[in-house]
TORKOL-4160 file (C-alpha; in steps of 0.2 Angstrom, whole numbers, padded with zeros to 4 digits, m for minus):
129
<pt num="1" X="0654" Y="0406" Z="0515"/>
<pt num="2" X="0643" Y="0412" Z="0502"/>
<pt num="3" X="0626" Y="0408" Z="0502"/>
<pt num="4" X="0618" Y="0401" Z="0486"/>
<pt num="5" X="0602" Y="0406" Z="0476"/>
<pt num="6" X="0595" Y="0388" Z="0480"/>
<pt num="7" X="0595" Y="0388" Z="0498"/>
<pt num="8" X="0586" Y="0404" Z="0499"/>
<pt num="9" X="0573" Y="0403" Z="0485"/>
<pt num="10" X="0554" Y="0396" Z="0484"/>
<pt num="11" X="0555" Y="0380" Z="0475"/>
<pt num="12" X="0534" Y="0382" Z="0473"/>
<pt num="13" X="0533" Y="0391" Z="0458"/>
<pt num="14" X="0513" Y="0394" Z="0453"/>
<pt num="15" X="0509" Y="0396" Z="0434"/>
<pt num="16" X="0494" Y="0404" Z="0429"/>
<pt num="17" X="0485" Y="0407" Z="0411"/>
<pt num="18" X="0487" Y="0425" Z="0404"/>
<pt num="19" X="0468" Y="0426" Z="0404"/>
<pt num="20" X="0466" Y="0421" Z="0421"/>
<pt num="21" X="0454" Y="0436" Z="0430"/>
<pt num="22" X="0464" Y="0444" Z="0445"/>
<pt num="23" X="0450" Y="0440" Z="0456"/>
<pt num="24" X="0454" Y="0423" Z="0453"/>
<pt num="25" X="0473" Y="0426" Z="0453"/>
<pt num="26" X="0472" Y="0434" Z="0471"/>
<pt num="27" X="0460" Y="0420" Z="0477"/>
<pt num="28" X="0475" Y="0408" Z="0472"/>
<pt num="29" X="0490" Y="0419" Z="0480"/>
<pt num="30" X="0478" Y="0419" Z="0495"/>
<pt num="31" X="0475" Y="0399" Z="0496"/>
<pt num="32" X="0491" Y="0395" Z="0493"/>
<pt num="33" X="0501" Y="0408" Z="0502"/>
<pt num="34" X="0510" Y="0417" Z="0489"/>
<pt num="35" X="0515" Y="0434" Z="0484"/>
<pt num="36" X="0518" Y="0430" Z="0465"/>
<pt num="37" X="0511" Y="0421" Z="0449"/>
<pt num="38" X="0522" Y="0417" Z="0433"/>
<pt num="39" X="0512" Y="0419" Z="0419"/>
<pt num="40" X="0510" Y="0406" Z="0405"/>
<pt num="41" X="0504" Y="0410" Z="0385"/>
<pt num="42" X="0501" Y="0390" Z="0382"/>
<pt num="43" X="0517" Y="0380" Z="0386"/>
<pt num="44" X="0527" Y="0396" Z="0389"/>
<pt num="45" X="0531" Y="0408" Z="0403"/>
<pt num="46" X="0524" Y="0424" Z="0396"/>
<pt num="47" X="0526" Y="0435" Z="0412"/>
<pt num="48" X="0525" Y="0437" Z="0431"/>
<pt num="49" X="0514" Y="0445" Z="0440"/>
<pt num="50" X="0514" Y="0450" Z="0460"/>
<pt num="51" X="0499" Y="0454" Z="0472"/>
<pt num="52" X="0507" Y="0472" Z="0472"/>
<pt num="53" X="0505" Y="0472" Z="0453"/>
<pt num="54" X="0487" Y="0468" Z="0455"/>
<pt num="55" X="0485" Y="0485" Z="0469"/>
<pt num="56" X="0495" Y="0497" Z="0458"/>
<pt num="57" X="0492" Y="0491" Z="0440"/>
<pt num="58" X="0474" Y="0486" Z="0443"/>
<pt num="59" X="0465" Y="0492" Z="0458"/>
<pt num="60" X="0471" Y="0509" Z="0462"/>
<pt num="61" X="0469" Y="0512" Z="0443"/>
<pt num="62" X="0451" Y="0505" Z="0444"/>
<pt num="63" X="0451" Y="0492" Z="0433"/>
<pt num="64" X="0437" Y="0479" Z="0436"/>
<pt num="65" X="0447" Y="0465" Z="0445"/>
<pt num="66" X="0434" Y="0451" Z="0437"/>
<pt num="67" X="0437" Y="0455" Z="0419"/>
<pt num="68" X="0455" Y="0462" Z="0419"/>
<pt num="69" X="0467" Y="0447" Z="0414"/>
<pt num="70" X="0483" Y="0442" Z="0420"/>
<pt num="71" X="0490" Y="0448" Z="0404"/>
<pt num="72" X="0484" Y="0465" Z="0404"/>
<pt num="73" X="0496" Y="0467" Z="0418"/>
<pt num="74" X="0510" Y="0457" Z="0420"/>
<pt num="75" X="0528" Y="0461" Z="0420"/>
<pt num="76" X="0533" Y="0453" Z="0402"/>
<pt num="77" X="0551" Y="0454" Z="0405"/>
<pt num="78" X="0556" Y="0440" Z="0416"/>
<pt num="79" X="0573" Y="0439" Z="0422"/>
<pt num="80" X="0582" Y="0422" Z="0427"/>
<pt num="81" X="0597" Y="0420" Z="0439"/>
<pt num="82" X="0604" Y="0400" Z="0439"/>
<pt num="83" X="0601" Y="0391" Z="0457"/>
<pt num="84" X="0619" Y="0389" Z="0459"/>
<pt num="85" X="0622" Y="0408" Z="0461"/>
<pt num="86" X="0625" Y="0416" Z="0477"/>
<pt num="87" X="0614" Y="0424" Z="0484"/>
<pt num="88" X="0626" Y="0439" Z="0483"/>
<pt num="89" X="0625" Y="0439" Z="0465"/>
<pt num="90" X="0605" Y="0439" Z="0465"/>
<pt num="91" X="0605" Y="0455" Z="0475"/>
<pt num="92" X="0616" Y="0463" Z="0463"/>
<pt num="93" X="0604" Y="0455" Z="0449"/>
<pt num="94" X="0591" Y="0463" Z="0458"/>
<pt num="95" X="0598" Y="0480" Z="0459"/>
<pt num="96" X="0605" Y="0481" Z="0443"/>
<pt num="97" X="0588" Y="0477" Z="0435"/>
<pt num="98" X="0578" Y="0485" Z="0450"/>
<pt num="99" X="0565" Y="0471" Z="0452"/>
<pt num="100" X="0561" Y="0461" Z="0470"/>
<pt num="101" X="0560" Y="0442" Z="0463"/>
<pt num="102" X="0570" Y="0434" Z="0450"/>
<pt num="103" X="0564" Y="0417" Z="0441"/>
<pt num="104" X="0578" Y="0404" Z="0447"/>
<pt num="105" X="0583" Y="0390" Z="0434"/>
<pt num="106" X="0591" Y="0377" Z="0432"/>
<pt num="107" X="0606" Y="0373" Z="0421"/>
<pt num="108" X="0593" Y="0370" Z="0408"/>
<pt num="109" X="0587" Y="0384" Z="0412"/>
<pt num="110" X="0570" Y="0376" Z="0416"/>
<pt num="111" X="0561" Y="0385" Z="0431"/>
<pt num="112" X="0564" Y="0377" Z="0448"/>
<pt num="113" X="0560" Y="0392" Z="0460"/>
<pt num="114" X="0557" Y="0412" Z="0463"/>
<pt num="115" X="0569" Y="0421" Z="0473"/>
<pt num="116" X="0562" Y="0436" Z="0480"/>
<pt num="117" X="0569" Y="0449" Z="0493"/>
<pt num="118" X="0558" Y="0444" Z="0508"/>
<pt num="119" X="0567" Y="0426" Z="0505"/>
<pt num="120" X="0583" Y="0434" Z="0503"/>
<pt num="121" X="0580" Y="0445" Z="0521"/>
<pt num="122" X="0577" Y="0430" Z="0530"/>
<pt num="123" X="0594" Y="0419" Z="0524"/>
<pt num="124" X="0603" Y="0435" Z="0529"/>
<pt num="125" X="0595" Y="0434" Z="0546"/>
<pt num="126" X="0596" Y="0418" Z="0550"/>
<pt num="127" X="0614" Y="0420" Z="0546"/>
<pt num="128" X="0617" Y="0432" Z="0556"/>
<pt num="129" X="0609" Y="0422" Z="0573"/>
């Protein structure tokens, strides 16, 4: 039996301001256990950024993580998969786009979850028990 999207993904989705320093941004992943941030311009999802984004984009590149923003290095391209898809189909959303999380929506498309591949890894081990 195919697996769906829902059952696997993180229903906690964390929104942050684009002008949110990193420091500040990895203090929050940190606090709250997360790998990832969607990142809101006002009322709208302007991007996603991961704490791998903020080693490779920012640190190892020596940007100041108090004063560089949220904005000046999210991923602005944020790609949606519907919580009724398999799990299958996100893994092929995944590869096809080559990301590791998808934003999951709803059938209004509203935001209810990230799906990432560490979620993915553990429905497919658990399955596999």
């Amino acid at each position: 039996m195919a697996r769906l999207v829902a059952d696997a993904m993180t229903r906690r989705v964390v929104y942050l301001p684009e002008d949110t320093a990193l420091d500040e941004a990895a203090q929050a992943m940190r606090d709250q256990g997360i790998g990832d941030v969607v990142v809101t311009h006002g009322p709208t999802m302007a991007g996603i950024v991961t704490d791998r984004d903020i080693v490779v984009r920012a640190i190892a590149e020596g940007r100041p993580p108090a004063t560089t923003t949220l904005g000046d290095i999210a991923t602005r391209e944020l790609i949606m998969i519907e919580q009724t898809a398999t799990v299958e189909e996100a893994v092929q959303a995944m590869r096809s786009r080559a990301v590791r999380r998808l934003l999951v929506c709803d059938a209004d498309r509203q935001a209810v979850g990230l799906l990432s591949l560490s979620d993915i890894a553990l429905v497919t081990t658990s399955a596999a028990a």
